[in-house]
C-alpha positions in Angstrom: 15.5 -12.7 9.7 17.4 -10.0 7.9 15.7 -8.3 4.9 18.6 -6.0 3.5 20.3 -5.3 5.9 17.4 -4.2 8.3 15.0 -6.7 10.4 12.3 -8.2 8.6 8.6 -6.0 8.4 5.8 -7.4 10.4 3.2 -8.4 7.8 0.1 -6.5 7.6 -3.2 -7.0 5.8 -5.0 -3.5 4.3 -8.1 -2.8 3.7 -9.7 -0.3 1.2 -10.5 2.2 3.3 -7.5 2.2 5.4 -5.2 2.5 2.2 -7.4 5.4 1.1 -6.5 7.1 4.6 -3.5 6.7 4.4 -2.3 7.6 1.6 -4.7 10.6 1.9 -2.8 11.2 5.1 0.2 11.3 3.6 1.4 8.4 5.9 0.9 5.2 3.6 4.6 5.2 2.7 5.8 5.3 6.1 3.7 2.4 7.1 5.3 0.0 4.1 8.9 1.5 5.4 7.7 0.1 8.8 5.3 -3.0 7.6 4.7 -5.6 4.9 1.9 -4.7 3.4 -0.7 -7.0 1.5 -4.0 -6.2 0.0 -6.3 -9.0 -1.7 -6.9 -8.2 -5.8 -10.4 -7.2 -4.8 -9.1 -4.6 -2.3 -5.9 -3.4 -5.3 -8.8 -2.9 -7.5 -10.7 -0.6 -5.4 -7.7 1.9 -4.2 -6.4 1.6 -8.1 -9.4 3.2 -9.6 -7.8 5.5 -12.5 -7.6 9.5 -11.7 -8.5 8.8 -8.5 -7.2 10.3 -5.3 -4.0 8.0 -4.6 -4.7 5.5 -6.7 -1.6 6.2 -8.9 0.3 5.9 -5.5 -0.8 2.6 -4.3 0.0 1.6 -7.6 3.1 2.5 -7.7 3.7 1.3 -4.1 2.6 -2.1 -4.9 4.8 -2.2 -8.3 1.4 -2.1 -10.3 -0.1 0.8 -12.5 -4.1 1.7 -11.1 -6.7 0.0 -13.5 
């Protein structure tokens, strides 16, 4: 499978807390250049949380604004 040009990402499943460290790591966007990322809505809500750290983002990442 192709996906522009490139091989298809491995999907993934995040958690909270692993999203949060991450993207407090500065390494969350290299992991979706690498993987397909999915969170559940629960999980989105959580790491979304308006003004705070990363949540705008991982809302931006996932095509979402936080809230």
């Amino acid at each position: 499978m192709v996906e522009l040009g490139r091989p298809m990402r491995a999907p993934a499943l995040i958690d909270a807390s692993s999203a949060i460290l991450l993207a407090k790591a500065g390494l969350i966007r290299s992991c979706c250049e690498t993987l397909q990322l999915f969170m559940t809505r629960s999980v989105y809500h959580e790491v979304t949380v308006p003004e705070q750290p990363g949540a705008g983002l991982l809302g931006a990442l996932s095509g979402r604004q936080p809230g």
